[in-house]
BALOBA-1460 file (C-alpha; in Angstrom, 3 decimals):
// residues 89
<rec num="1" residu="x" x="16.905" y="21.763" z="8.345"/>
<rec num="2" residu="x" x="19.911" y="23.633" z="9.350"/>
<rec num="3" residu="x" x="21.046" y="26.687" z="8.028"/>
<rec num="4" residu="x" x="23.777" y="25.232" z="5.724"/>
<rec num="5" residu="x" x="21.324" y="23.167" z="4.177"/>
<rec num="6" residu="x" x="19.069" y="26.308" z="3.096"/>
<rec num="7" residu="x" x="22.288" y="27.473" z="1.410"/>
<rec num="8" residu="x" x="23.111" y="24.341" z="-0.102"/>
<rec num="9" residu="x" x="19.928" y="24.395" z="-1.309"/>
<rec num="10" residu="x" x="19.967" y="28.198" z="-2.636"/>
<rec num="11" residu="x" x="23.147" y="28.048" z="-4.045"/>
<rec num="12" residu="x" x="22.149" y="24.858" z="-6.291"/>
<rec num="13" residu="x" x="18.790" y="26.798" z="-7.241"/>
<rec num="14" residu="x" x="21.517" y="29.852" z="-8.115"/>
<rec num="15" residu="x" x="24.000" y="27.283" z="-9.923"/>
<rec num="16" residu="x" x="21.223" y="25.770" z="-12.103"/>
<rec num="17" residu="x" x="19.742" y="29.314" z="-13.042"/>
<rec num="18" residu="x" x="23.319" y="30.525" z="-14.728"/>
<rec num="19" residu="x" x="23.871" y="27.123" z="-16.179"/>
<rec num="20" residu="x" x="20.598" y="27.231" z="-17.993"/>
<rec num="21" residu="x" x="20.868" y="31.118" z="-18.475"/>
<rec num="22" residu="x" x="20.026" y="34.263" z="-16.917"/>
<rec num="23" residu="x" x="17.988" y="37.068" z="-18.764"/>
<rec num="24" residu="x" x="16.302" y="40.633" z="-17.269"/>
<rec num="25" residu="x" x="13.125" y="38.402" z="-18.042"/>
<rec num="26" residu="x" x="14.682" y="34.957" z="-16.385"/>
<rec num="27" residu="x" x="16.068" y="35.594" z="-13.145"/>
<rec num="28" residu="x" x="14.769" y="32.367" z="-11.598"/>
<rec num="29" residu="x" x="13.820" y="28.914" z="-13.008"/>
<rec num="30" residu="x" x="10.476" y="27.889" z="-13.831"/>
<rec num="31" residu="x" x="8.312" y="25.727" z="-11.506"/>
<rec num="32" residu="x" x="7.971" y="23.271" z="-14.530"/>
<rec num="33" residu="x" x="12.061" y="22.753" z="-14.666"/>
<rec num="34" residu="x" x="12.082" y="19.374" z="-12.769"/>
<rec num="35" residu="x" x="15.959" y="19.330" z="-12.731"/>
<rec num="36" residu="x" x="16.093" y="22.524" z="-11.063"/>
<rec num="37" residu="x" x="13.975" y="20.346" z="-7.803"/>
<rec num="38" residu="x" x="16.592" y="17.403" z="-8.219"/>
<rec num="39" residu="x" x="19.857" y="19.738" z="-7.840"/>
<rec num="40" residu="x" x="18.227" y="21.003" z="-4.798"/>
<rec num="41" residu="x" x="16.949" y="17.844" z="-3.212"/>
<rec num="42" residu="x" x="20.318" y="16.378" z="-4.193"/>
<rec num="43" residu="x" x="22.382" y="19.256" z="-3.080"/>
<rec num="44" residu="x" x="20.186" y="19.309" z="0.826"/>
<rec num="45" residu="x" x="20.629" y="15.636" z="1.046"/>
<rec num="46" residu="x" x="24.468" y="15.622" z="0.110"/>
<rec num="47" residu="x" x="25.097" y="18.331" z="2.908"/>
<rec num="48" residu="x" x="23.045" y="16.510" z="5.261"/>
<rec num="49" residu="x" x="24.825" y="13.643" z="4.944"/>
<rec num="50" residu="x" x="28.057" y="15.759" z="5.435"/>
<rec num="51" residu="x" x="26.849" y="17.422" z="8.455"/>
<rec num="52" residu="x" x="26.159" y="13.577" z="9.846"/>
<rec num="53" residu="x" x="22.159" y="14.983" z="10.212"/>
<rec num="54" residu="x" x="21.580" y="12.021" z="7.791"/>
<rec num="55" residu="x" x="20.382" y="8.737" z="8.794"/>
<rec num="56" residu="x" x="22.414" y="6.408" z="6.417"/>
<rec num="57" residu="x" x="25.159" y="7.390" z="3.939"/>
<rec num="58" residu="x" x="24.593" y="6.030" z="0.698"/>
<rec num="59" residu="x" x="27.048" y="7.173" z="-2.786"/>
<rec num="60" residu="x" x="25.850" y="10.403" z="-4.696"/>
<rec num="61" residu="x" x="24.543" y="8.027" z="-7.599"/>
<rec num="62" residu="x" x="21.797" y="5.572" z="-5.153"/>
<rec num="63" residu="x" x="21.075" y="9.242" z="-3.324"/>
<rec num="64" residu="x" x="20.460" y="10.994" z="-6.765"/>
<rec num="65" residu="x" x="18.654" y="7.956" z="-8.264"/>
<rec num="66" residu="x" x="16.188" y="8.028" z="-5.596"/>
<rec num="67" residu="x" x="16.040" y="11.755" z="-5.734"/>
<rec num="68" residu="x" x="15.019" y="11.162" z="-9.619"/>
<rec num="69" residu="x" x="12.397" y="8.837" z="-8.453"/>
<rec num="70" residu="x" x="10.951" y="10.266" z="-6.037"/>
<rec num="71" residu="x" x="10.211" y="13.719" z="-7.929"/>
<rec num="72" residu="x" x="9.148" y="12.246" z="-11.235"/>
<rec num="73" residu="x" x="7.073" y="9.488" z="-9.649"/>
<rec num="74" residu="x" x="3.920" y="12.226" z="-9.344"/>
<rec num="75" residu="x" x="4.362" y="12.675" z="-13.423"/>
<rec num="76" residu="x" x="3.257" y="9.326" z="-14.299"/>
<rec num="77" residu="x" x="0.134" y="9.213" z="-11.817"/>
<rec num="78" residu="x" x="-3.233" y="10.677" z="-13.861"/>
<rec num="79" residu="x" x="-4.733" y="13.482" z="-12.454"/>
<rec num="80" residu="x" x="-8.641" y="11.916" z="-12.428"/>
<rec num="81" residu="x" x="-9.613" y="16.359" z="-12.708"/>
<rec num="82" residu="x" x="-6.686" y="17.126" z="-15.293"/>
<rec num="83" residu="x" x="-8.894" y="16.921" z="-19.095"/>
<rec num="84" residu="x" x="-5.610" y="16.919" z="-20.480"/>
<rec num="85" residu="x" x="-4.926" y="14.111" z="-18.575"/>
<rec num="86" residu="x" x="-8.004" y="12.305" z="-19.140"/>
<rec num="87" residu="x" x="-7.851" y="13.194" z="-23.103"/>
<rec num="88" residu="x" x="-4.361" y="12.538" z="-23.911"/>
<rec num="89" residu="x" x="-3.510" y="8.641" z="-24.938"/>
C-alpha cells in the first residue's frame, strides 16, 4: 500500500464515524460495525484502482459486491469453540 491508500482508507474510517455520530464517549467505530470495514476496503480498492496499482478495473458496484462478500463470508462459518455458536439454532 501506498500512502494515498492509508488516507483513503482513514478518511472513509473518519467519514463513517460522523455519519453514524460522534460523542466524547464515541470517537471511533466499534470493531463489531461491519460497514465501517466495507467503506474502507471499498474506499483502498477504489484508489488503487485510480492510482493504476490495481490489477483489473471492475465498476464500484462488482468491486463493492465482492467487498460485501468477502467480509461477511466469516459470519456465516460456525466457530466449532464459540458456545454461542454451538447453542444458537
Amino acid at each position: 500500500m501506498v500512502d494515498k491508500m492509508f488516507i483513503a482508507a482513514a478518511e472513509a474510517i473518519a467519514k463513517y464515524a460522523e455519519e453514524t455520530g460522534l460523542s466524547n464517549d464515541r470517537i471511533v467505530t466499534s470493531i463489531n460495525e461491519v460497514e465501517v470495514f466495507i467503506r474502507e476496503a471499498l474506499s483502498v480498492a477504489e484508489k488503487a484502482i485510480e492510482l493504476e496499482y490495481a490489477g483489473r478495473k471492475i465498476s464500484k458496484t462488482e468491486l463493492e459486491k465482492e467487498i460485501r462478500e468477502l467480509i461477511e463470508r466469516p459470519k456465516n462459518i460456525p466457530n466449532k469453540d464459540c458456545y454461542e455458536c454451538r447453542t444458537h439454532k
